[in-house]
C-alpha positions as CSV (number, residue, x, y, z in Angstrom):
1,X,138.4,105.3,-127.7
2,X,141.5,107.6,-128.1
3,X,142.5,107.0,-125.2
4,X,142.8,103.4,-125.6
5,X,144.4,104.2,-129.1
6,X,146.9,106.3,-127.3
7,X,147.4,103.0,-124.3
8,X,148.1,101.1,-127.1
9,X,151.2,103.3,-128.9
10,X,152.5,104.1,-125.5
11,X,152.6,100.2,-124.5
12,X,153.7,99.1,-128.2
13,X,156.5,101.9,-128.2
14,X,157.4,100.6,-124.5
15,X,157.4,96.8,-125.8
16,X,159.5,97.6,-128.8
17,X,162.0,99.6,-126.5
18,X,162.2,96.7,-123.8
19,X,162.8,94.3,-126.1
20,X,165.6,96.4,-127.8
21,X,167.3,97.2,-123.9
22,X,167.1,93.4,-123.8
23,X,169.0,92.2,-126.7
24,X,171.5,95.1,-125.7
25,X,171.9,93.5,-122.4
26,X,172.2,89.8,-123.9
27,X,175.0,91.2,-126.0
28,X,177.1,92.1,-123.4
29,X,176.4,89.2,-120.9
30,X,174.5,91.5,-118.2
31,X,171.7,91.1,-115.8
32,X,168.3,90.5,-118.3
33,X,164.9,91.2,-118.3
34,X,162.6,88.0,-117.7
35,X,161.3,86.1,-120.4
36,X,157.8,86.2,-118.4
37,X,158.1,90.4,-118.6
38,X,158.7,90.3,-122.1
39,X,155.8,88.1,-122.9
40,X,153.6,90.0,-120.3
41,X,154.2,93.3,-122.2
42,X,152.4,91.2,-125.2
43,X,149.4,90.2,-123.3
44,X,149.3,93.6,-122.1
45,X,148.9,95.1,-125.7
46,X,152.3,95.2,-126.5
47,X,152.1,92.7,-129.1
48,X,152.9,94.3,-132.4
49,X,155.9,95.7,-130.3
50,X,157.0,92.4,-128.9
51,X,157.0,91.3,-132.6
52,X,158.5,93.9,-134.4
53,X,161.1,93.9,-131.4
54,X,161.8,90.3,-132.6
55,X,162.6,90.8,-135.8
56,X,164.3,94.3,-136.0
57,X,166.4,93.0,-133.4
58,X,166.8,89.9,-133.9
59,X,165.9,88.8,-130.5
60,X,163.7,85.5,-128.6
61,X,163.7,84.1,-132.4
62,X,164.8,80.9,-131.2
63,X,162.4,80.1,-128.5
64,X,159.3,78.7,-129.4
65,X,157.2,80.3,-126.8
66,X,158.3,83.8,-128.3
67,X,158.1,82.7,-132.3
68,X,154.8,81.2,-131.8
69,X,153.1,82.9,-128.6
70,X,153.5,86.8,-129.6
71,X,151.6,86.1,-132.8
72,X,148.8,83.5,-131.0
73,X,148.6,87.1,-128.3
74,X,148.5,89.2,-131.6
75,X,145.6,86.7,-132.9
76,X,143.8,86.8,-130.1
77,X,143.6,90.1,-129.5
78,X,143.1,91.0,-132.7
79,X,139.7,88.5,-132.5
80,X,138.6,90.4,-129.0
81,X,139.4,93.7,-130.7
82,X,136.7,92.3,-133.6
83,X,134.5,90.9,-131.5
84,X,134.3,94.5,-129.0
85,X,134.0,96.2,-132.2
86,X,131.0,94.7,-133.7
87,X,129.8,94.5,-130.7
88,X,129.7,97.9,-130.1
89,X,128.6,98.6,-133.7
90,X,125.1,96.4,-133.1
């Protein structure tokens, strides 16, 4: 279990910080990271990241598949997390 708690800061932080380089990048017109990475790092746990990255940085706010995908990934992780949980705990 820590260690999954510990997978999950590390690919939060990493989310977060991606997202970040990103909007850095879209700022100054340079090469960017693909939309399907950034949304990947969300199914991969990176979630909370992907969505804090969103609004502390103002970034993918615009596109539907970002406003209302990372918090349908959230959700559905969130019910799996539940669901693993109780299952576990029966």
């Amino acid at each position: 279990m820590k260690v999954f708690l510990v997978y999950l800061v590390f690919i939060n932080i990493l989310t977060f910080a991606v997202y970040g380089t990103d909007k850095a990048k879209a700022k100054k017109h340079a090469w960017r990271i693909p939309e399907k990475t950034l949304l990947f790092l969300a199914v991969l746990g990176g979630s909370v990241g992907a969505w804090l990255g969103m609004r502390i940085f103002r970034h993918k706010t615009k596109h539907v598949k970002f406003v209302v995908g990372v918090p349908v990934i959230f959700f559905l992780q969130a019910i799996a997390a539940m669901a693993i949980y109780f299952y576990r705990c029966s």
